[in-house]
C-alpha positions as CSV (number, residue, x, y, z in Angstrom):
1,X,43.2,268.0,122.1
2,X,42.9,265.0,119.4
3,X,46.3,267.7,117.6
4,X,47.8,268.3,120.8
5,X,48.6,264.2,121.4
6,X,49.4,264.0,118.2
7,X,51.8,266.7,118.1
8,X,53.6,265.5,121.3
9,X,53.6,261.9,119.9
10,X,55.4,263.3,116.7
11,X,58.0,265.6,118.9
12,X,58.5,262.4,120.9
13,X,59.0,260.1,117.4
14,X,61.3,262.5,116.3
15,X,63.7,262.6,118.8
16,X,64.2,258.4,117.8
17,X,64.2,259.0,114.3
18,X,65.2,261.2,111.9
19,X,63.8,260.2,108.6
20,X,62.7,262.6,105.9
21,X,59.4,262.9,104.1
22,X,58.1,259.6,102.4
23,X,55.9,261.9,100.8
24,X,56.4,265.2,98.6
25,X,55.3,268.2,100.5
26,X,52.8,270.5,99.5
27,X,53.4,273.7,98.1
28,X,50.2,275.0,100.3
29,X,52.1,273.7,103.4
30,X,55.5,274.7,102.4
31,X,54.3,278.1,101.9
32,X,52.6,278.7,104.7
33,X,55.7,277.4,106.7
34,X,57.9,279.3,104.7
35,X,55.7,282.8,105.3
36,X,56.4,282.2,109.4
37,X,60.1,280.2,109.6
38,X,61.4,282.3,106.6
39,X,65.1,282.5,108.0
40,X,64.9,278.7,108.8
41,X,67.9,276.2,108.7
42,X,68.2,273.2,108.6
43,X,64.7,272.0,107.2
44,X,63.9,268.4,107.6
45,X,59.9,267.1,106.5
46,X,58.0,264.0,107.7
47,X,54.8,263.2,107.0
48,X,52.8,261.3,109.8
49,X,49.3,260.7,109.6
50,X,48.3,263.3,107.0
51,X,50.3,265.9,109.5
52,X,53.3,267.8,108.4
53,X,56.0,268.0,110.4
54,X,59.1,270.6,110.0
55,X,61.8,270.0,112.0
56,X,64.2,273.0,112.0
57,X,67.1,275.5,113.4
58,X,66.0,278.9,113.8
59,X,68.1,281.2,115.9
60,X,70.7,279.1,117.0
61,X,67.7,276.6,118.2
62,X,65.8,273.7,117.2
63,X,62.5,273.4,116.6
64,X,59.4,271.6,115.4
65,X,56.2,272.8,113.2
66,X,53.4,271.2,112.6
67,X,50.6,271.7,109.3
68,X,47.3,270.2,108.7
69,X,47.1,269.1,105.0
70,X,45.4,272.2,103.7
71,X,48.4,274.2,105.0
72,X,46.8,275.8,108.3
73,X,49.0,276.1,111.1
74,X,48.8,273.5,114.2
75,X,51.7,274.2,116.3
76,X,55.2,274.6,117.3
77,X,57.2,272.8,119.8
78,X,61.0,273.3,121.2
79,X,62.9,271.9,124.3
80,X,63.5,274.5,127.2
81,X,65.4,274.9,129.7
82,X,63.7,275.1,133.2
83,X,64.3,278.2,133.5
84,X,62.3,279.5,131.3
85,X,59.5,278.6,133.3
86,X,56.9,280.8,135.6
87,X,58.5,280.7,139.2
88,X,55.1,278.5,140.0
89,X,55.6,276.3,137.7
90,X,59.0,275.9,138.5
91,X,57.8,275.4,142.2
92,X,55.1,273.2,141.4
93,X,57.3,271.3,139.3
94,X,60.2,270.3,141.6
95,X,57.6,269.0,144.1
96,X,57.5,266.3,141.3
97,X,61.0,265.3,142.0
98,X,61.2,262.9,144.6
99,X,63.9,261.4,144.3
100,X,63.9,262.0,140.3
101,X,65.3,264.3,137.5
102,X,64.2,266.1,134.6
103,X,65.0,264.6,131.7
104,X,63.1,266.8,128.9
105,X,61.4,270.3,129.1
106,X,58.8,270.9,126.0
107,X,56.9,273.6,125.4
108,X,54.1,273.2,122.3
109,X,52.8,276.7,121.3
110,X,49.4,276.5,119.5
111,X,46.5,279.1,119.0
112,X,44.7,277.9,122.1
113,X,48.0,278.7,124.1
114,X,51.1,277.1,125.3
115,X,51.3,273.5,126.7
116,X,54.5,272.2,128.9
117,X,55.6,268.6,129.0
118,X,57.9,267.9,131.8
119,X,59.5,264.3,131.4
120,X,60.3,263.0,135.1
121,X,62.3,260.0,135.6
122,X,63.9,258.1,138.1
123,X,65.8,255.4,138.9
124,X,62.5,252.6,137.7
125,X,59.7,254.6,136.3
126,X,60.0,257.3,133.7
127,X,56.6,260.1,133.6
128,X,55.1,262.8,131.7
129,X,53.1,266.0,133.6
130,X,52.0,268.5,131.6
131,X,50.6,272.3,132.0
132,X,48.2,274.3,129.8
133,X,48.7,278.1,129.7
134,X,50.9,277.6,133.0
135,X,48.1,276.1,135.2
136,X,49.4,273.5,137.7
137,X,51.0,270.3,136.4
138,X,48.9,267.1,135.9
139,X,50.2,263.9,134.9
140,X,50.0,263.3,131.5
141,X,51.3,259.6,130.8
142,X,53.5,257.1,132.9
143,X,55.9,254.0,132.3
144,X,57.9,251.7,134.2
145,X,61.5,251.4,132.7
């Protein structure tokens, strides 16, 4: 769980900044990324809290990798549109919008399974459900604009 915040907190930093790696990248971890993205474009590295992150274009989309330090795979996450969602968790999902709008759609693929994050906002408080392995939705953090 302690890689799942961290990888949402990183997807989230990255959409604010774009910065590249303050650090050199391994060769461990650029191998290992390079053995599952090899058609990747677009390749951008940062380096946050002894986590790799690749932020990339693959297929026409972006999308964004993350490494532990000894090169091992943590996860993968990539905006989505709704409907690319189970028709429950599409359901289940627009009982969340009173009176609201979706403002981002992530999906974080990891070996334990795929986790959603649905930002919510509306017109004075912005929040964030999310759903493991398409289980219902459960609020995951909340701010007031």
């Amino acid at each position: 769980m302690k890689h799942l915040f961290l990888a949402l907190t990183v997807t989230v930093a990255s959409i604010f900044q774009m910065a590249k790696a303050s650090e050199p990248i391994t060769p461990t971890v650029l191998a290992s990324f390079k053995s599952t993205y090899a058609s990747a474009q677009e390749v951008n590295w940062t380096v946050v809290d002894n986590t790799y992150k690749a932020f990339f274009k693959l297929d026409g989309k972006y999308a964004t990798a993350y490494y532990a330090p000894d090169g091992s795979w943590i996860g993968t996450s990539r905006s989505i549109p709704v409907t690319e969602l189970s028709s429950k968790l599409k359901f289940d999902l627009r009982k969340e919008l009173k009176r609201a709008w979706i403002s981002d759609l992530i999906i974080l693929s990891t070996n334990e399974g795929d986790v959603y994050f649905a930002t919510i906002e509306s017109a004075d408080a912005k929040k964030i459900v999310k759903s493991e392995n398409g289980r219902k939705w459960s609020d995951y953090q909340t701010f007031e604009k």
